[in-house]
C-alpha positions in Angstrom: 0.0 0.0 0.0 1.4 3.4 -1.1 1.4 6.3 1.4 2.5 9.9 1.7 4.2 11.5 4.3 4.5 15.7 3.7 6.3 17.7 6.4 7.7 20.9 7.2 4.9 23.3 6.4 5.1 26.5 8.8 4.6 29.9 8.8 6.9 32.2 7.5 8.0 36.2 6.8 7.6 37.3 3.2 11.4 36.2 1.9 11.7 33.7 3.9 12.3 30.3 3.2 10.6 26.8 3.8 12.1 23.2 2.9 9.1 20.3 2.3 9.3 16.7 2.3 7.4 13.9 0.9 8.4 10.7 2.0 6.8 7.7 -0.2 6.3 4.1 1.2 4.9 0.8 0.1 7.4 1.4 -3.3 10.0 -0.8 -2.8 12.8 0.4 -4.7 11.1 2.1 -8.3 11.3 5.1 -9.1 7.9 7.1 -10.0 7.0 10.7 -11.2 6.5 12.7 -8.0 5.8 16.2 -7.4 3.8 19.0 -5.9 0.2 20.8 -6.0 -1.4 23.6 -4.3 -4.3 24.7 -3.2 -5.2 28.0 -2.1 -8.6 29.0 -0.6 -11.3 29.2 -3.0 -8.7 28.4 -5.7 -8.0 25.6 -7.9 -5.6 23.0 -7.5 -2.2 24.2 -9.5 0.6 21.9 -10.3 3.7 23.6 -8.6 6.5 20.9 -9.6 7.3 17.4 -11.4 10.3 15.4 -11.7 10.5 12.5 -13.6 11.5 9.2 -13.5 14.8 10.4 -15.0 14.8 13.8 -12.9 13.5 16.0 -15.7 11.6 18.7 -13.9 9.4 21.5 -14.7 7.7 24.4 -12.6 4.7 26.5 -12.5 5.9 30.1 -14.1 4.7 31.2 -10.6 7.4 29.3 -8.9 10.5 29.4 -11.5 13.6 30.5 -9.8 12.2 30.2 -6.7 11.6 26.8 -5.9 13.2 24.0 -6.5 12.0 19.9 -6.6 14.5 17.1 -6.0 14.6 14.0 -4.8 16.4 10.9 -2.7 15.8 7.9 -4.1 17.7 6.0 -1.1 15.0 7.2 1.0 12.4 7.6 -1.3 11.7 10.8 -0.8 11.2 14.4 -2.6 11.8 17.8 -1.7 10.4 21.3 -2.4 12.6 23.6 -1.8 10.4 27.1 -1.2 12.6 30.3 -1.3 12.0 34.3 -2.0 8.1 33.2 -0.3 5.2 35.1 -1.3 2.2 35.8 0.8 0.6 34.4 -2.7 1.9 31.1 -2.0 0.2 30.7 1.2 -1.9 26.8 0.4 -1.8 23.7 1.3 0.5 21.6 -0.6 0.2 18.3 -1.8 2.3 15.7 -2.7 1.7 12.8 -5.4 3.2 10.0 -6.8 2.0 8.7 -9.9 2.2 4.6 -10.7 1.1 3.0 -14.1 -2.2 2.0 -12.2 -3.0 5.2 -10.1 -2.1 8.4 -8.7 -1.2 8.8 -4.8 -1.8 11.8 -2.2 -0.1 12.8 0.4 -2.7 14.4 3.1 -1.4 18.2 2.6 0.8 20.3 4.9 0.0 23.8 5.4 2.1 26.9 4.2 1.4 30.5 5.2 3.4 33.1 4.4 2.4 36.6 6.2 4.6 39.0 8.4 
């Protein structure tokens, strides 16, 4: 069975920075396309980052230069590295994982930006 784990959501000063983690289980040792969403109140979900398989990634134009997806495949785990924060990027943010037969969620971990 394939869970999510997300941590490190906070509140933080617009500039600051925030580090999230997504650590995957009930994998084994593959390597799937994982990523992040968002979801702001009363807004849609948005896609904020995707890596690959082979660690090809792309961003939302919101995000580019700013944050910055990777991954530890030892540990089975991705990243989100959130810098230069907005009080536009206040949401909850969602991590998935996508297999061949279905796409996995991780429960969302709050991130509010505001002085």
């Amino acid at each position: 069975q394939v869970q999510l784990v997300e941590s490190g959501g906070g509140l933080v000063q617009p500039g600051g920075s925030l580090r999230l983690s997504c650590a995957a289980s009930g994998i084994g040792f593959n390597i799937y396309p994982m990523g992040w969403y968002r979801q702001a109140p009363g807004k849609l979900r948005e896609l904020v980052a995707h890596m690959t398989q082979s660690g090809y990634t792309n961003y939302a134009d919101s995000v580019k230069g700013r944050f910055t997806i990777s991954r530890d495949n030892a540990k089975n785990t991705v990243y989100l590295q959130m810098n230069s924060l907005k009080p536009e990027d206040t949401a909850v943010y969602y991590c998935y994982l996508v297999k061949p037969d279905a796409v996995y969620w991780g429960q969302g971990t709050q991130v509010t930006v505001s002085s």
